[in-house]
PQR file of N, CA, C, O and H, with PARSE charges and radii, in Angstrom:
ATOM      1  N   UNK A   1     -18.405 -73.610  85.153 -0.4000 1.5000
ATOM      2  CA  UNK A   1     -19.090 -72.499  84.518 -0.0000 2.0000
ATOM      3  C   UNK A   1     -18.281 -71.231  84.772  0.5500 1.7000
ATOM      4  O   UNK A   1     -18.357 -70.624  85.841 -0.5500 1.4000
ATOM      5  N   UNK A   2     -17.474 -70.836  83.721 -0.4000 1.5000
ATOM      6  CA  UNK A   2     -16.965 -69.622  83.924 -0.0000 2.0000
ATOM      7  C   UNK A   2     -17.689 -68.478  83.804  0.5500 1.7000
ATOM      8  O   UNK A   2     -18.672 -68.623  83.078 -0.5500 1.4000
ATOM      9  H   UNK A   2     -17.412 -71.330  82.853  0.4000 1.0000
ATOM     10  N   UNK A   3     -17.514 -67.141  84.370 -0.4000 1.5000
ATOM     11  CA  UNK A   3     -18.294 -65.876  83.709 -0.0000 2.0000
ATOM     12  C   UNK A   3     -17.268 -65.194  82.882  0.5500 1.7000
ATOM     13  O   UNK A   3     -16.059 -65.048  83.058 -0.5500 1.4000
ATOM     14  H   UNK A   3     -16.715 -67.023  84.960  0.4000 1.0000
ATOM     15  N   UNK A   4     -17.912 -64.891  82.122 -0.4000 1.5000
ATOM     16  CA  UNK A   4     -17.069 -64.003  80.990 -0.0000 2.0000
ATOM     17  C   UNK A   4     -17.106 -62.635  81.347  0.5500 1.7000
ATOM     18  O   UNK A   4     -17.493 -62.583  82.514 -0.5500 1.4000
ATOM     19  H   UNK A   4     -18.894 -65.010  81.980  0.4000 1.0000
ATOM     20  N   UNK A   5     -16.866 -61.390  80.855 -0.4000 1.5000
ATOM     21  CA  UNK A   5     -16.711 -59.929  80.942 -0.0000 2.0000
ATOM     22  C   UNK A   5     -18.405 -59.220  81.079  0.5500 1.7000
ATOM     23  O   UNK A   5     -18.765 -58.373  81.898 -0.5500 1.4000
ATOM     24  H   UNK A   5     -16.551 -61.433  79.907  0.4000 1.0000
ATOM     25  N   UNK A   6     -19.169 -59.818  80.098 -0.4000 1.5000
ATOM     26  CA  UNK A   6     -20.394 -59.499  79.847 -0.0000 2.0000
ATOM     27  C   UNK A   6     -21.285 -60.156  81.063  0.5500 1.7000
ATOM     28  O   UNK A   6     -22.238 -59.510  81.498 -0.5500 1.4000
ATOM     29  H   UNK A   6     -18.877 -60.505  79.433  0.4000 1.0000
ATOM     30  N   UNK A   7     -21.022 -61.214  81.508 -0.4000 1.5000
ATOM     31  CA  UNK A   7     -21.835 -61.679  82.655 -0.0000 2.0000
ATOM     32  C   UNK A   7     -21.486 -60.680  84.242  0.5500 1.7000
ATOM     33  O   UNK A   7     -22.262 -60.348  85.138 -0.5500 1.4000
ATOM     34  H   UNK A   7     -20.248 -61.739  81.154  0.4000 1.0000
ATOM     35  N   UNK A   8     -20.221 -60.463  84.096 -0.4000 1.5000
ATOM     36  CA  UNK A   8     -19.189 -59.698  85.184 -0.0000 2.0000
ATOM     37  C   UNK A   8     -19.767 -58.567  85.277  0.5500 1.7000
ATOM     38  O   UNK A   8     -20.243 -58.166  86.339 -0.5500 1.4000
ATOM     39  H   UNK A   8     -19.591 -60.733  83.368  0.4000 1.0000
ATOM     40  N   UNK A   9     -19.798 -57.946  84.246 -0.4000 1.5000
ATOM     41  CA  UNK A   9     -20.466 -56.343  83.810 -0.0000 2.0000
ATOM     42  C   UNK A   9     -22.073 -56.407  84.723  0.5500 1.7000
ATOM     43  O   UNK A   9     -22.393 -55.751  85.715 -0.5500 1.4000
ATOM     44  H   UNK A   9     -19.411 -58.272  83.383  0.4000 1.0000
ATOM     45  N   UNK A  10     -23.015 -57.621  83.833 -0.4000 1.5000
ATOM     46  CA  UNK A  10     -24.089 -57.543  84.458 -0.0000 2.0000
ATOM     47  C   UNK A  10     -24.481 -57.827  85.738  0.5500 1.7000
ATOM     48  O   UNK A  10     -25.489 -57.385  86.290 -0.5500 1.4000
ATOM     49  H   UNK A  10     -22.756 -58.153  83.027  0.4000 1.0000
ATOM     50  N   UNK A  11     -23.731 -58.514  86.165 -0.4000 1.5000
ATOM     51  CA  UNK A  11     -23.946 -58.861  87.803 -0.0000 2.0000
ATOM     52  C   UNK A  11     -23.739 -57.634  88.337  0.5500 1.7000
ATOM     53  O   UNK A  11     -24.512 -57.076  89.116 -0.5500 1.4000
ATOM     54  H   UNK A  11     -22.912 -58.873  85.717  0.4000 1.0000
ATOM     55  N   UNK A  12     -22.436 -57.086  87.829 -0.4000 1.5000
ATOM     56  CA  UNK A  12     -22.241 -55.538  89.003 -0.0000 2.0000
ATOM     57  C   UNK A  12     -23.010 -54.621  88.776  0.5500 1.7000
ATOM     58  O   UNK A  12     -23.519 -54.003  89.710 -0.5500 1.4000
ATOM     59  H   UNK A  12     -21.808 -57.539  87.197  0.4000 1.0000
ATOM     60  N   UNK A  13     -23.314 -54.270  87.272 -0.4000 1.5000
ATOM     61  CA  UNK A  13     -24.288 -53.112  87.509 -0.0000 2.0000
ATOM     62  C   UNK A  13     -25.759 -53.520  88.054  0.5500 1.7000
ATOM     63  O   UNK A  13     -26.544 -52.585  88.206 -0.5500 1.4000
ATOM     64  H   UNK A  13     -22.900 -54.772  86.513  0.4000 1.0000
ATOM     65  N   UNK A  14     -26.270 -55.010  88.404 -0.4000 1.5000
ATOM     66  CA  UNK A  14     -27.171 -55.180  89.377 -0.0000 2.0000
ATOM     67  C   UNK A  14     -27.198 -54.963  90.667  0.5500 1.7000
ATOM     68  O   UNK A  14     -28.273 -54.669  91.191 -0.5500 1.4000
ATOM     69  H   UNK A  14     -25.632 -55.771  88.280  0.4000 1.0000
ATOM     70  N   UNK A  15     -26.150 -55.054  91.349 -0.4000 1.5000
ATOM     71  CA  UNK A  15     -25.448 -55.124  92.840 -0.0000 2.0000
ATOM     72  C   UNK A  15     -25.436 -53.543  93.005  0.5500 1.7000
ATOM     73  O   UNK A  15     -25.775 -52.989  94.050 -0.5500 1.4000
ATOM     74  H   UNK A  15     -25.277 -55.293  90.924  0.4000 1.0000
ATOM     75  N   UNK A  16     -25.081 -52.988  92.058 -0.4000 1.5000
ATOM     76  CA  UNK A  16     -25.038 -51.265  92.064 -0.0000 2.0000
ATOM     77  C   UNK A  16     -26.629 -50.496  91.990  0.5500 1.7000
ATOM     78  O   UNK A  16     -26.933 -49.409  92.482 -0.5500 1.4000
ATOM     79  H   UNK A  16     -24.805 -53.438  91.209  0.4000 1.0000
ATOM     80  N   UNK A  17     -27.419 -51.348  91.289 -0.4000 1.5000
ATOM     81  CA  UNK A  17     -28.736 -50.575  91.101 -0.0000 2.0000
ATOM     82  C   UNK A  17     -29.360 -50.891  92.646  0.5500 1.7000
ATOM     83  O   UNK A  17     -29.960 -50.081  93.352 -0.5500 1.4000
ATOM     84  H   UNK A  17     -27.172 -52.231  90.890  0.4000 1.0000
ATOM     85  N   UNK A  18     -29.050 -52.288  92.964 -0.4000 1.5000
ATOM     86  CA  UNK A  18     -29.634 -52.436  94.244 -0.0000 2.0000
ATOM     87  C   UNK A  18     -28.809 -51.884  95.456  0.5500 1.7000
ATOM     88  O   UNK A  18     -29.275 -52.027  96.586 -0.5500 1.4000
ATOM     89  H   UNK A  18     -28.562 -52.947  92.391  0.4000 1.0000
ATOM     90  N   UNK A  19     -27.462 -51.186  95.250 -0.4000 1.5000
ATOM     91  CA  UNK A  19     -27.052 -50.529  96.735 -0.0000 2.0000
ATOM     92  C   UNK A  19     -27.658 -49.167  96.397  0.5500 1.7000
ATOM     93  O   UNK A  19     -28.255 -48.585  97.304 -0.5500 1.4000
ATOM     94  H   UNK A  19     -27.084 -51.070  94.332  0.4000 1.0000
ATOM     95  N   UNK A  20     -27.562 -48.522  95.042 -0.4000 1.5000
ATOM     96  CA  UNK A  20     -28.583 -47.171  94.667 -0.0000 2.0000
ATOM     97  C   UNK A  20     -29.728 -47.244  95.023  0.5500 1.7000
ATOM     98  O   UNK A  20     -30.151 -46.112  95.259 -0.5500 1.4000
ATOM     99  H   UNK A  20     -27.078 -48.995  94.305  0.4000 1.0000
ATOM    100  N   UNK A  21     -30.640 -48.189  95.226 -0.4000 1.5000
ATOM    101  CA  UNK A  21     -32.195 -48.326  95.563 -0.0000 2.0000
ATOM    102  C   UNK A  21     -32.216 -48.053  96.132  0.5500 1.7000
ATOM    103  O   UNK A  21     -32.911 -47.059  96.340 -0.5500 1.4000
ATOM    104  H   UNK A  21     -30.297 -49.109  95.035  0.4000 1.0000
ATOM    105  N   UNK A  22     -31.203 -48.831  97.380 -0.4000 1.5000
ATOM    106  CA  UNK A  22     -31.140 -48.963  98.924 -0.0000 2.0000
ATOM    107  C   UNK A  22     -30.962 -47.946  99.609  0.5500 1.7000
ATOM    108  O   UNK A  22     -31.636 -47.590 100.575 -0.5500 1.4000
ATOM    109  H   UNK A  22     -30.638 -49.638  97.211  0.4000 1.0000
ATOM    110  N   UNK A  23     -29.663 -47.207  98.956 -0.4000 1.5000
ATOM    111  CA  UNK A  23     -29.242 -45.959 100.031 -0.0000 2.0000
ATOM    112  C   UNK A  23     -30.829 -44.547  99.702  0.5500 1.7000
ATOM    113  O   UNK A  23     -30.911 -43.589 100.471 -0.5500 1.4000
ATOM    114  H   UNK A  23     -29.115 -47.496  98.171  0.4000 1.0000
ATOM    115  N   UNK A  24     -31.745 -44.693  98.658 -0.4000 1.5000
ATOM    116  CA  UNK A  24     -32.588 -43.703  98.343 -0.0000 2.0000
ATOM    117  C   UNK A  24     -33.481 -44.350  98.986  0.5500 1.7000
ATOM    118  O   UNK A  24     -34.139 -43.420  99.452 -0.5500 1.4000
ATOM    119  H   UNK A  24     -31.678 -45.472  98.033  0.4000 1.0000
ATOM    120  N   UNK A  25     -34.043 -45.436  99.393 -0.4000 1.5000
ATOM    121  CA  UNK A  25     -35.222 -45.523 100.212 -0.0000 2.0000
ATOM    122  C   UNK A  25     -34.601 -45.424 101.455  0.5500 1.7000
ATOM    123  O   UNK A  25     -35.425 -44.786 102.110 -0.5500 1.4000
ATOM    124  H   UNK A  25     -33.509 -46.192  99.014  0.4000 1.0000
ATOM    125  N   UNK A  26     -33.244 -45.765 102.496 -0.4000 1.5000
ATOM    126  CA  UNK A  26     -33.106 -45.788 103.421 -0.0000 2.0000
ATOM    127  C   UNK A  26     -32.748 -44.177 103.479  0.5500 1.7000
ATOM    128  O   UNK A  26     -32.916 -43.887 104.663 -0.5500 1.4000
ATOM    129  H   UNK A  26     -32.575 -46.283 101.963  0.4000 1.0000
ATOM    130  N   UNK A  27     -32.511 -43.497 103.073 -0.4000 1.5000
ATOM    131  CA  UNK A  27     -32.634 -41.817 103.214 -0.0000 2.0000
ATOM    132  C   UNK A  27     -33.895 -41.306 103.212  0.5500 1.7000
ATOM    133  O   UNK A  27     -34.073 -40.404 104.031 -0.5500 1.4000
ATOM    134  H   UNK A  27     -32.374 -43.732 102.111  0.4000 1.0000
ATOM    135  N   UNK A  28     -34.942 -41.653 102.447 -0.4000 1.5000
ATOM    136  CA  UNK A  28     -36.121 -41.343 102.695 -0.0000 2.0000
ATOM    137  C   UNK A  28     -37.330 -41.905 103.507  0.5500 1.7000
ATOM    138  O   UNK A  28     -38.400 -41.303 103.595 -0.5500 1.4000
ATOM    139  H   UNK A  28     -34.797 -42.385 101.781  0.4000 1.0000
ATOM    140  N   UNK A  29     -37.090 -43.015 104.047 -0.4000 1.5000
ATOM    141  CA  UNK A  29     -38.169 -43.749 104.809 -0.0000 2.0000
ATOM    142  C   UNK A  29     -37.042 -43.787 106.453  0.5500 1.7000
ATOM    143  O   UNK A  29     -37.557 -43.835 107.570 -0.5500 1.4000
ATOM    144  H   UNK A  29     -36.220 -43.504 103.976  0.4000 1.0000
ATOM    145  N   UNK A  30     -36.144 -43.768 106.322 -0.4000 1.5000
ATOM    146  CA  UNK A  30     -35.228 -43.969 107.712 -0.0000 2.0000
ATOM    147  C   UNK A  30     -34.705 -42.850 108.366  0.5500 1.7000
ATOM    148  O   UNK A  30     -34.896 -42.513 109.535 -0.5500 1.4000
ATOM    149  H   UNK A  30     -35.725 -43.730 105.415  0.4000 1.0000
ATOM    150  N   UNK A  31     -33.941 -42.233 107.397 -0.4000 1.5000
ATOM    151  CA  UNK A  31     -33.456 -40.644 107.603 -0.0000 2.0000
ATOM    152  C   UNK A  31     -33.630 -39.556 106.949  0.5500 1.7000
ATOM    153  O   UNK A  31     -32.816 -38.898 106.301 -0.5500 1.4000
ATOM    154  H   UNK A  31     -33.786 -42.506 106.447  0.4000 1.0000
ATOM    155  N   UNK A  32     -35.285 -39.305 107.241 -0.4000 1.5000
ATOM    156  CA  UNK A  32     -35.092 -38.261 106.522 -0.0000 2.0000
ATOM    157  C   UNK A  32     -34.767 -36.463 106.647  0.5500 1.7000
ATOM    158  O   UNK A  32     -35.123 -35.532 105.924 -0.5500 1.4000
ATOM    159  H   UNK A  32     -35.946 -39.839 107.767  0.4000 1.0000
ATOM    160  N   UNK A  33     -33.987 -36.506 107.830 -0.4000 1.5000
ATOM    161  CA  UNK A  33     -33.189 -35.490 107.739 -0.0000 2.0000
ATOM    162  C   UNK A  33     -31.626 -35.336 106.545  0.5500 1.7000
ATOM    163  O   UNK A  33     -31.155 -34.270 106.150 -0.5500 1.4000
ATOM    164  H   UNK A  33     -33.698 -37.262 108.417  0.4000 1.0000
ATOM    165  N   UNK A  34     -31.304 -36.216 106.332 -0.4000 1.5000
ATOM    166  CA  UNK A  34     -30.314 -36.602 105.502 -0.0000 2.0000
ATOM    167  C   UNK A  34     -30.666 -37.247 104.013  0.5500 1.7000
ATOM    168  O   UNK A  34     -29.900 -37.858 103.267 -0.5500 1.4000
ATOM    169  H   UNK A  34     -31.686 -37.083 106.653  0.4000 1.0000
ATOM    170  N   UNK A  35     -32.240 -36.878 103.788 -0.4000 1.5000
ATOM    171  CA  UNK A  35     -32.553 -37.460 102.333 -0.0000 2.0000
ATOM    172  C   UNK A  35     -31.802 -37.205 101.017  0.5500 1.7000
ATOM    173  O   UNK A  35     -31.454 -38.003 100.146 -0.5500 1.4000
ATOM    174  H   UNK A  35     -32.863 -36.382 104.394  0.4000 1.0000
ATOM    175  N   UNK A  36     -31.643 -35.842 101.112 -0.4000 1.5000
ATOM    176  CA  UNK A  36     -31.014 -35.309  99.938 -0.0000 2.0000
ATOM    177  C   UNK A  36     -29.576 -36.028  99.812  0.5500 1.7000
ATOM    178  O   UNK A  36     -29.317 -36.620  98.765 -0.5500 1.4000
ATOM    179  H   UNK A  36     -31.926 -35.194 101.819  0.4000 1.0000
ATOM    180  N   UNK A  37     -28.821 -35.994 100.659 -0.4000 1.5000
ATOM    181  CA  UNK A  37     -27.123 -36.558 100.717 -0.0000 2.0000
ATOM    182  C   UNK A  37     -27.417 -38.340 100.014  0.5500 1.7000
ATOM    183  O   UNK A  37     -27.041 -38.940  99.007 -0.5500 1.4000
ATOM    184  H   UNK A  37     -29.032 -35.513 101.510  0.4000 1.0000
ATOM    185  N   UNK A  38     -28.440 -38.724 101.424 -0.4000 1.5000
ATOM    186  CA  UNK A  38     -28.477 -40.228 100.492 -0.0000 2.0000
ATOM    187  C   UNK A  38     -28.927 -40.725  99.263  0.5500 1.7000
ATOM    188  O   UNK A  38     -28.780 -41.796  98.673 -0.5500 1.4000
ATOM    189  H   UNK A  38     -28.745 -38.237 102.242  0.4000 1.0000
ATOM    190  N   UNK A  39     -29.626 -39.473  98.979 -0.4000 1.5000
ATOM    191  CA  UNK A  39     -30.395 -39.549  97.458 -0.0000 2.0000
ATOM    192  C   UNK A  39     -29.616 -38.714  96.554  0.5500 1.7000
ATOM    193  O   UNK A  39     -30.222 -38.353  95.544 -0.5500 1.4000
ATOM    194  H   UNK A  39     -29.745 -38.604  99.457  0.4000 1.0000
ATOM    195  N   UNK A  40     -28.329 -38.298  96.695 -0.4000 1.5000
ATOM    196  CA  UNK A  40     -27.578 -38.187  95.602 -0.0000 2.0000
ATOM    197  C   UNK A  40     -26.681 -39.315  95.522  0.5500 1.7000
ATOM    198  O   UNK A  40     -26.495 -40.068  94.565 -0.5500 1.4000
ATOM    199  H   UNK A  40     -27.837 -38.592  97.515  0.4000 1.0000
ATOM    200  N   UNK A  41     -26.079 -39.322  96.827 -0.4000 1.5000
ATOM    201  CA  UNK A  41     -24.888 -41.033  96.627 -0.0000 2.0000
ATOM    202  C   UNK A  41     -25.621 -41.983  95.814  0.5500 1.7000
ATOM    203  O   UNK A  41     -24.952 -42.674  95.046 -0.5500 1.4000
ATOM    204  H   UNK A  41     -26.230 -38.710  97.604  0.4000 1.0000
ATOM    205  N   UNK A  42     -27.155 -42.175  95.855 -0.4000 1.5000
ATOM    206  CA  UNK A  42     -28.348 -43.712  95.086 -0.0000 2.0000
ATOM    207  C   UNK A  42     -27.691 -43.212  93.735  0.5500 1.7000
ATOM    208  O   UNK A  42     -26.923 -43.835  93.002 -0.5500 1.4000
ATOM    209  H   UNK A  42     -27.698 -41.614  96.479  0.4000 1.0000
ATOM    210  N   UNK A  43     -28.225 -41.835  93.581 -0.4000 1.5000
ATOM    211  CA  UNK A  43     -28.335 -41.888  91.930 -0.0000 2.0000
ATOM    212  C   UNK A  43     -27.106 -41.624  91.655  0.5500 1.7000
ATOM    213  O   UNK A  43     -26.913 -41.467  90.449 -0.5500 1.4000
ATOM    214  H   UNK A  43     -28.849 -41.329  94.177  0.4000 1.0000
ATOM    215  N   UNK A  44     -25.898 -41.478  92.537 -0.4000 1.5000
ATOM    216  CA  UNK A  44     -24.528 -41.449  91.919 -0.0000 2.0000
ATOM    217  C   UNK A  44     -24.103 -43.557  91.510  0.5500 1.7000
ATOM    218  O   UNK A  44     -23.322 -44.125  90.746 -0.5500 1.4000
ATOM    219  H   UNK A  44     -26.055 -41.605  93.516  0.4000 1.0000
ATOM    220  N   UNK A  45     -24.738 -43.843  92.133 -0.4000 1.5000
ATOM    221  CA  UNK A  45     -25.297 -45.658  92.188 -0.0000 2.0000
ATOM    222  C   UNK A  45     -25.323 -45.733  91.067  0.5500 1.7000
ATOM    223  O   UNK A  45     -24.492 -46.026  90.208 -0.5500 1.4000
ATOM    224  H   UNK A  45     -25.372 -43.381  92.753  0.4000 1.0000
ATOM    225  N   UNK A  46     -27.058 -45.255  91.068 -0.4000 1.5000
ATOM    226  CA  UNK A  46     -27.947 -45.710  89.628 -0.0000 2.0000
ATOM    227  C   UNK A  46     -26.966 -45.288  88.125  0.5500 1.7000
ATOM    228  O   UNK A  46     -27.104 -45.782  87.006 -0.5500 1.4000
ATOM    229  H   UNK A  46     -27.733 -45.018  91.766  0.4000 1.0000
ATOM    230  N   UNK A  47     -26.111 -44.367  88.503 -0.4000 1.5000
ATOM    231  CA  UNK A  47     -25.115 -43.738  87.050 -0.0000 2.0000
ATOM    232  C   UNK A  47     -24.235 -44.751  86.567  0.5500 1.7000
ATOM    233  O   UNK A  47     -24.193 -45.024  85.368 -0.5500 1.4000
ATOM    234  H   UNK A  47     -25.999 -43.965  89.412  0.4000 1.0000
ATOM    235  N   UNK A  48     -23.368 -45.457  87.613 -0.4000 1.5000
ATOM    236  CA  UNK A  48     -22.280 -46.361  87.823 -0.0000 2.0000
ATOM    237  C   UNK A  48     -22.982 -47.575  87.043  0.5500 1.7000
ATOM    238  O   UNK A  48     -22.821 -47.925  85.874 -0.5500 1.4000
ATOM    239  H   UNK A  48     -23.403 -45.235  88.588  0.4000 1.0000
ATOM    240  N   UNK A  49     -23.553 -47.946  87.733 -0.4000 1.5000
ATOM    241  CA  UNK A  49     -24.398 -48.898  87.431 -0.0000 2.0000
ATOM    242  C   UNK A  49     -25.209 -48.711  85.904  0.5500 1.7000
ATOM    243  O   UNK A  49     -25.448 -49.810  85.402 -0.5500 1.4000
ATOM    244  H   UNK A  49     -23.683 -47.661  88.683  0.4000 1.0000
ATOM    245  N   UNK A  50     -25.676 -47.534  85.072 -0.4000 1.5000
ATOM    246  CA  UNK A  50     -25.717 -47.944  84.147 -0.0000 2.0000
ATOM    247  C   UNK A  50     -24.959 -47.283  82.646  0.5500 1.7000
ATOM    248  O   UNK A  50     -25.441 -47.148  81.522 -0.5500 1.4000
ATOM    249  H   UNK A  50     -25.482 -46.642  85.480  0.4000 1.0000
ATOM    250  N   UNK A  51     -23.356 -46.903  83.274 -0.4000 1.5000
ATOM    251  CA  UNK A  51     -22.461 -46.970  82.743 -0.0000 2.0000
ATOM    252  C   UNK A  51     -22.007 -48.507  82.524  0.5500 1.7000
ATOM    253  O   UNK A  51     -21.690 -49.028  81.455 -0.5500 1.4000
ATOM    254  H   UNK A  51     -22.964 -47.013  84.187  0.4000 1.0000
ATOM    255  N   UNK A  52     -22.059 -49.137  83.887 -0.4000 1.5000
ATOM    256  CA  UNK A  52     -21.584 -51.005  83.494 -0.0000 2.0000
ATOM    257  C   UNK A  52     -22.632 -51.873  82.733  0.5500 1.7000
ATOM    258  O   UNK A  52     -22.418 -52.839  82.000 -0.5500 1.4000
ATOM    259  H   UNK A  52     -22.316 -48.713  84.755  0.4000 1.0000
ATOM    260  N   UNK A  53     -23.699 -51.352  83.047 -0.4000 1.5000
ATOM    261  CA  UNK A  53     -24.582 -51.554  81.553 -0.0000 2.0000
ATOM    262  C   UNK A  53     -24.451 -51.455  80.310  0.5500 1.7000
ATOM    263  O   UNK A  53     -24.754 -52.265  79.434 -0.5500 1.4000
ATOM    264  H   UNK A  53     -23.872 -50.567  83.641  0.4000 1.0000
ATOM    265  N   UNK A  54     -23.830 -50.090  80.209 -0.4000 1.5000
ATOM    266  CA  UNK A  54     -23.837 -49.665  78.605 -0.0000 2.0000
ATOM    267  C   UNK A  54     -22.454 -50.224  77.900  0.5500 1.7000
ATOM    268  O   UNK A  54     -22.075 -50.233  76.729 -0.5500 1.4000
ATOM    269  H   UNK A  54     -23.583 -49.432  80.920  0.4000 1.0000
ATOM    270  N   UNK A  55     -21.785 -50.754  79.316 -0.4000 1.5000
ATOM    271  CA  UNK A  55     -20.244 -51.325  78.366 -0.0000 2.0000
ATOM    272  C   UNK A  55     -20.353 -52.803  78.218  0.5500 1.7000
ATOM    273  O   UNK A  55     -19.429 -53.458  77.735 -0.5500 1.4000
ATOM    274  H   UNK A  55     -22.093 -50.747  80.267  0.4000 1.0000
ATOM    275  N   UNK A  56     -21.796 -53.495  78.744 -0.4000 1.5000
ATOM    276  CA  UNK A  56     -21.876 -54.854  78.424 -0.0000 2.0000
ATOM    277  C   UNK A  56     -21.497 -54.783  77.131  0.5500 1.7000
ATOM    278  O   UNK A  56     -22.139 -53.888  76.583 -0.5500 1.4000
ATOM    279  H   UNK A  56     -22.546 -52.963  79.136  0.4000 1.0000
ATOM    280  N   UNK A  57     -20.453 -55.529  76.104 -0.4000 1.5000
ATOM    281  CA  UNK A  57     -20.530 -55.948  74.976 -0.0000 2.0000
ATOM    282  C   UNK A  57     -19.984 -55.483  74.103  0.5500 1.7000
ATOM    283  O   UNK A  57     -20.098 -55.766  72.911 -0.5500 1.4000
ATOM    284  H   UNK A  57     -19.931 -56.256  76.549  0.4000 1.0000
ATOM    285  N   UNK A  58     -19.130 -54.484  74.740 -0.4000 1.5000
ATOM    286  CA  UNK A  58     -17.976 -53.197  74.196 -0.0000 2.0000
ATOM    287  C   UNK A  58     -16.947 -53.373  74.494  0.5500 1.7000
ATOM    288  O   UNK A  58     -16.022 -52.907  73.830 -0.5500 1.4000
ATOM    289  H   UNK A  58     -19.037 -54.254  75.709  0.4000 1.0000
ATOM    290  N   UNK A  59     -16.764 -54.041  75.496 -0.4000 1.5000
ATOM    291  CA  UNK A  59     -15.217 -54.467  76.468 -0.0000 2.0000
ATOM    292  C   UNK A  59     -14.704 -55.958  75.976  0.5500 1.7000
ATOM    293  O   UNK A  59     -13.696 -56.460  76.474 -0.5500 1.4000
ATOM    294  H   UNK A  59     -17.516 -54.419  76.036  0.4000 1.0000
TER
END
């Protein structure tokens, strides 16, 4: 079973939404002296992630 470009695409921008989840709840439930920093790196995540979304099927 090979993956093609479009399967490649979707796996990573999953792996990316879930390290974006991660670093915004662990800034806000763990550190939240440092919420804001970790809750921009998430949603610098969540962007990446659905830039590799939007190129499923373009590449």
């Amino acid at each position: 079973m090979g993956m093609n470009k479009n399967t490649i695409f979707g796996w990573a921008s999953f792996i990316l939404f879930l390290i974006g989840a991660a670093l915004v709840l662990l800034g806000v439930l763990k550190y939240p002296d440092y919420a804001i920093g970790f809750s921009v790196v998430g949603i610098g995540f969540f962007a990446i992630s659905w830039a590799f979304n939007a190129l499923k099927g373009r590449v």
